[in-house]
N, C-alpha and C positions, 0 to 999 in steps of 0.2 A: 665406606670408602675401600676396606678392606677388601670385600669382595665384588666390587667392581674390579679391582687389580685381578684379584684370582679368575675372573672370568675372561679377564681382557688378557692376560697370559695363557689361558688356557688356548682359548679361539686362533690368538698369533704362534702359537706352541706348531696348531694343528695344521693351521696355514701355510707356515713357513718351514713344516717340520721337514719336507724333502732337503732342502737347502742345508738349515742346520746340520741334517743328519750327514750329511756329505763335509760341510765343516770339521764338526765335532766329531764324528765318529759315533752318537750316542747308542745303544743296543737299542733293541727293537721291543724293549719292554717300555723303554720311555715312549717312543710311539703309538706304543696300542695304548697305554696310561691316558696318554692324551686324549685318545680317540674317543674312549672309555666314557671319560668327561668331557668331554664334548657333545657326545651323543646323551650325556644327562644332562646338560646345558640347557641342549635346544628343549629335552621334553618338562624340564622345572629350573627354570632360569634363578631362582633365588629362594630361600625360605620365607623370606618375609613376605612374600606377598600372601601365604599361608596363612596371616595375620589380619588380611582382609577379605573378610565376611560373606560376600556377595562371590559368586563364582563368576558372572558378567565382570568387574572389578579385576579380581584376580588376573586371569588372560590379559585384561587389559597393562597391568601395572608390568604382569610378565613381558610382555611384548615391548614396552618402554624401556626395562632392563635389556631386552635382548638388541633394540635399536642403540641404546646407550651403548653399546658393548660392543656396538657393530663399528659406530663412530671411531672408539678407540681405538681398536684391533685392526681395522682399517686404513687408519693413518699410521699407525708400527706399519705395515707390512707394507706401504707404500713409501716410506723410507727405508727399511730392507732392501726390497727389491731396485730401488734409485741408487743406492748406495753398493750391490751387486750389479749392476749395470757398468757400471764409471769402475770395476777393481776393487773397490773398498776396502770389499768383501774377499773370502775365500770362496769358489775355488776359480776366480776369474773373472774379467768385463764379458760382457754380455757380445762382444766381437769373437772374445775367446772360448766362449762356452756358448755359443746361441740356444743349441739344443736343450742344456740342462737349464737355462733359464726361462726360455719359452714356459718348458714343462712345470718347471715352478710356480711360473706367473698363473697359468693356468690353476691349478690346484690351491693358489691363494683365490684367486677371482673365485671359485667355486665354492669355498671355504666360506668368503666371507657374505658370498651371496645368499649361504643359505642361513644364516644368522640373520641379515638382512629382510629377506622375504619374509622367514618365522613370524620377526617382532611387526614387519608391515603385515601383514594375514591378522595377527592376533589386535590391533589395535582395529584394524578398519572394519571386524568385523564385531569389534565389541563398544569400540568409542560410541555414545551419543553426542557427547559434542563438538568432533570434526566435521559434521557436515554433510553435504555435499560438495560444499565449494572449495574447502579445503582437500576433501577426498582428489574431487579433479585434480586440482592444482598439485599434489601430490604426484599424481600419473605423469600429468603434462610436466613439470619441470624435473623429471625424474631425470633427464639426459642430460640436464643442460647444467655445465659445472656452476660452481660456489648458489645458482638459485635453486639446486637442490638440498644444498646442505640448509639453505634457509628456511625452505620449505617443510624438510626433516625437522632440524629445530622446532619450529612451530607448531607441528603434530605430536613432539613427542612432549615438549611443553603442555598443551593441550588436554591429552590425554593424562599426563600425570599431578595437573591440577581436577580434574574429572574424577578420579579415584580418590585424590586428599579428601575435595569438596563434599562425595557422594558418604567416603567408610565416617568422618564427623559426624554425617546427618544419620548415618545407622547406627552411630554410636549413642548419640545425643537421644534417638527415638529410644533407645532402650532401656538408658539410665533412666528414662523420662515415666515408663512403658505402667508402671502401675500407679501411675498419679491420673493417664486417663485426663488430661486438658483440655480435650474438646468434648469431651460429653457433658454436654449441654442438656439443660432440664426438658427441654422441646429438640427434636429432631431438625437439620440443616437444610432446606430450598434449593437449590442448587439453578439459579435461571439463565437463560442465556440469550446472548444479544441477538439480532436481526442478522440474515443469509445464514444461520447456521441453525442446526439441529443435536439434538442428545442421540449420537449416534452411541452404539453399543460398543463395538472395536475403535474409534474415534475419538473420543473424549474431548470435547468442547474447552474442558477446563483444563486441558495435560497431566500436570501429576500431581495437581493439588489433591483431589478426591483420597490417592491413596494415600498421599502424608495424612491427611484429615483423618482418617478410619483408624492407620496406625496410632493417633493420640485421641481415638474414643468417639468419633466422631459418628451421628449416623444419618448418612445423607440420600437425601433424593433428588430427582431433575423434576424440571418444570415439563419439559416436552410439550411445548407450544409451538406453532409452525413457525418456520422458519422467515417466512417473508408474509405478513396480516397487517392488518390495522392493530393501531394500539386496543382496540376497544375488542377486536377479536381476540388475539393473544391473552386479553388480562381474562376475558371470559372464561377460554383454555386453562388458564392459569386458576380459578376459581373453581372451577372442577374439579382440576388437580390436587390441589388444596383439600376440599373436600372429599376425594377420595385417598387422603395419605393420613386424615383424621380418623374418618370410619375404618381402615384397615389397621391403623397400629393402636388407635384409643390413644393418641399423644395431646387431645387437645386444640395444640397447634403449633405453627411452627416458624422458626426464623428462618428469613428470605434473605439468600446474599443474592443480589443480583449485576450483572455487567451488562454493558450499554442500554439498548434498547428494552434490555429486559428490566430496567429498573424502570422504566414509562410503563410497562405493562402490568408491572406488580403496583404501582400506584395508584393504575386504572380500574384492580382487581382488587382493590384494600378499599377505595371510595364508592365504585360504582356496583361490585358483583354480590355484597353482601355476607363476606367471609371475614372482617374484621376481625370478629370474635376469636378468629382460628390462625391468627396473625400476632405473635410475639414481638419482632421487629423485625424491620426492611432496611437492607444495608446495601446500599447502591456504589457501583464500582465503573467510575468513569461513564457515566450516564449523561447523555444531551439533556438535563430537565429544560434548560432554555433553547434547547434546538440549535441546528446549525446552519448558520448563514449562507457555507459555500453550499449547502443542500438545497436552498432557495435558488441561488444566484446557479445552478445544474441545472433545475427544473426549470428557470424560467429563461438560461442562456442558450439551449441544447435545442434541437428543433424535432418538436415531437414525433416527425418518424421515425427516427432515431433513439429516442427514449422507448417510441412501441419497441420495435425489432429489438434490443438489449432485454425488456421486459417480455416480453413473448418469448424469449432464449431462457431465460431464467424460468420462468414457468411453468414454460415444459420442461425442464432438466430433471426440476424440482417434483411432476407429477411421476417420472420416471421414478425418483425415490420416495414414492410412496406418498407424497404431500395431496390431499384432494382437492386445496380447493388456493394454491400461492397466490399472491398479488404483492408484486413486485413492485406498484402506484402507490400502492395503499401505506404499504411501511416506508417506501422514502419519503412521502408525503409526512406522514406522521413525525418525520424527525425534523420536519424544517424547522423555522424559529418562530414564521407565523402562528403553524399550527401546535408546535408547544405554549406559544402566550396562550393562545387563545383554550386549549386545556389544562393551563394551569391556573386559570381563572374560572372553570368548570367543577375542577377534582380540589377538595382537599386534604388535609393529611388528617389520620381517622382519631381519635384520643384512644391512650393507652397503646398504643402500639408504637415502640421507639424506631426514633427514625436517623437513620447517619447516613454518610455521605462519604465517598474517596475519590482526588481523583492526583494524575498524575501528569506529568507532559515529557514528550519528548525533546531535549536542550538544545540536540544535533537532529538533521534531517536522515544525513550519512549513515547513524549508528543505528536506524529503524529498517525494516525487513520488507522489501517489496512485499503489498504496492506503499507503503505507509511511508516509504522514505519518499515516496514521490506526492501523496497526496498532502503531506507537511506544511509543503509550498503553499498551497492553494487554501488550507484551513488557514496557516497563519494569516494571509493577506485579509481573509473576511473576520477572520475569529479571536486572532492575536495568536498568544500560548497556546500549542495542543499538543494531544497525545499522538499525532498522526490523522485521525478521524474526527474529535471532538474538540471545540474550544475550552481551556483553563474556565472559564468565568462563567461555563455551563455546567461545572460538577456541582455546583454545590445546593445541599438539603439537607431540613433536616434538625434536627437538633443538637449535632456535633457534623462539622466536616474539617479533614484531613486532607491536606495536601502534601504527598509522598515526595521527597526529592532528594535522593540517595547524592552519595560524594563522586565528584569526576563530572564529567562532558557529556554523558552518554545521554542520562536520562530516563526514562521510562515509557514505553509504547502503549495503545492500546490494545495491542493483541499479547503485551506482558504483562498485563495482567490477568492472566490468564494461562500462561504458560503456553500460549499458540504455537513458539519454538521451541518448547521442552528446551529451553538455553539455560547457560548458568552464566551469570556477569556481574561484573565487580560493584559492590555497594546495595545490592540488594536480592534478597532470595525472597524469590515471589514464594515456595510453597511456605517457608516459615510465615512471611507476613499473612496465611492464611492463616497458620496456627494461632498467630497470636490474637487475629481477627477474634474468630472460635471463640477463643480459651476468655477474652476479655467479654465475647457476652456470658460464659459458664458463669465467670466473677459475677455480672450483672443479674445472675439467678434467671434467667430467660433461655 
């Protein structure tokens, strides 16, 4: 609190110092004093953010001090000068002195602009989660009174839950750092659902990987295509497998896998003949029973239209490298026909543990195009879903868990996963990987 005051005196000191000094009479040592500090303001707005660890964080927390500071300073100096206007004040209303007040106003408007700018600069370039939407909304309502200030509020809120949230999780990982909770007896699977790939700069999974590693963890990707058949994919996935055995001599390894890619690790456990190389399969919001509005697409949509959508994705897909996509083949695989009918084919292999997560979203509203819109359409055929998949089709397995954090919001299928690198209230997706992890280390697997 304290030095909130000292900053917000200083800033209105510098602002309003022409004015005063014609007041007061003050020497021209308290003016440079001010300036002095001023100029150390904008370049280290507080010590305490020296306190947090991350240099991304830091700028960030700085910048929040420096819009805090802006707020205050800004509203002194806009009573100042209202109250110089009307007399109030020394050395006249603003009829009687126009010149000297202009010039004042000026030199506050510039004063507090560039406090202003600083902390918006250092926030928008360090926040991860403002956005873009809030970014915009930030520009656009920037002109427009009292819905800037809300807008302000809401970014500087934002970002200084952002810094609380993040220095806990780098504190937590530290104290944590030589107990090593996800090193696991077998190395991590890391597989991923349908239309996406293990891109390199990309990260399918967002930032779980790197929480994962900092508590011991040592993980690889499936790199299976993106759009195949179940039965191709799990193939892929048996290869893989196979060549993550002979390169480290681990054995074998535990599979966590998300959506589509827990059909594929299934396919690859009963039919590829890698059991043996398989600890457990731990499936995360996986269609095992398929999805009905996936039927009710394919068989409502009128096939030139499914071609032309598929022929687009195909080719995109060959452009990144993909050789051989089929964009049929893996929505087909997720309907609910053709998971009965493979899950009356594949079974589940002995010795290898098998679990289950899934989640739903409460709200349609609080899910992330397209998911807030495809909601609608799951609910209607599926009931419960996370966006994409119905409740009543997570579940496998020898234990299933259904996630359902406190509040309205919910949980998506692309949060599990970290798809928005977001952080929201009632549940942190990277820890529940940790604890994922750390409960198979318990399990000796």
């Amino acid at each position: 609190m304290t030095g909130y005051l000292l900053r917000t005196a200083v800033v209105f000191g510098v602002a309003n110092g022409y004015g005063l000094a014609k007041m007061t009479g003050w020497p021209n040592v308290v003016w440079i004093g001010l300036a002095a500090l001023f100029l150390l303001l904008q370049g280290k707005p507080s010590l305490k953010a020296g306190r947090v660890q991350k240099r991304r964080l830091r700028i960030c927390l700085d910048g929040c001090i420096l819009l805090r500071t802006f707020l205050a300073s800004s509203g002194c100096s806009i009573v100042f000068c209202l109250a110089g206007f009307f007399g109030v004040t020394a050395p006249g209303s603003l009829l009687e002195q126009p010149k000297f007040w202009l010039f004042h106003t000026g030199i506050a408007v510039c004063v507090e602009s560039v406090v202003f700018w600083n902390g918006m600069i250092r926030i928008y370039l360090t926040s991860e989660q403002l956005g873009i939407r809030w970014r915009i909304l930030g520009l656009l309502c920037g002109m427009i009174p009292v819905a800037n200030l809300i807008v302000l509020a809401v970014l500087i809120r934002t970002a200084e839950r952002e810094v609380a949230f993040e220095t806990e999780k780098i504190r937590r990982n530290r104290e944590r750092e030589a107990d090593r909770i996800c090193a696991t007896r077998y190395p991590i699977l890391l597989v991923h659902g349908v239309f996406f790939r293990d891109f390199r700069y990309l990260n399918y999974w967002g930032r779980i990987p790197k929480e994962l590693e900092k508590n011991g963890a040592v993980l690889y990707y499936g790199r299976q295509q993106s759009a195949a058949s179940v039965a191709d994919c799990g193939e892929e996935l048996a290869a893989r497998i196979r060549e993550i055995v002979r390169e480290c001599g681990c054995e074998k390894v535990n599979i966590i896998a998300h959506s589509k890619g827990g059909l594929d690790s299934r396919y690859a456990l009963a039919k590829c003949g890698i059991a043996d190389m398989v600890a457990s399969l731990t499936t995360i919001n996986t269609p095992h029973r398929g999805c009905e509005f996936a039927d009710y697409l394919l068989s409502g949509i009128p096939r030139g239209q499914q071609e032309i959508v598929a022929k687009a994705y195909n080719a995109a897909l060959r452009r990144l490298g993909e050789e051989n996509p089929d964009f049929f083949a893996a929505v087909n695989d997720l309907t609910a026909g053709a998971c009965g009918a493979r899950n009356e084919e594949i079974r589940d292999v002995p010795g290898v543990y098998y679990q289950s997560i899934g989640t739903t979203l409460e709200r349609a509203v609080k899910g992330r195009f397209p998911l807030n819109f495809s909601w609608y359409l799951v609910n209607h055929f599926d009931g419960e879903n996370d966006g994409l998949v119905g409740e009543r089709s997570f579940p496998w397995g020898e234990h299933y868990r259904r996630i359902t954090p406190k509040g309205r919001r919910g949980i998506s299928h692309g949060d599990m996963i970290d798809l928005n690198r977001e952080n929201f209230d009632g549940f942190d997706v990277r820890e529940f990987y940790v604890e994922l992890v750390h409960e198979l280390k318990e399990r000796g697997l």
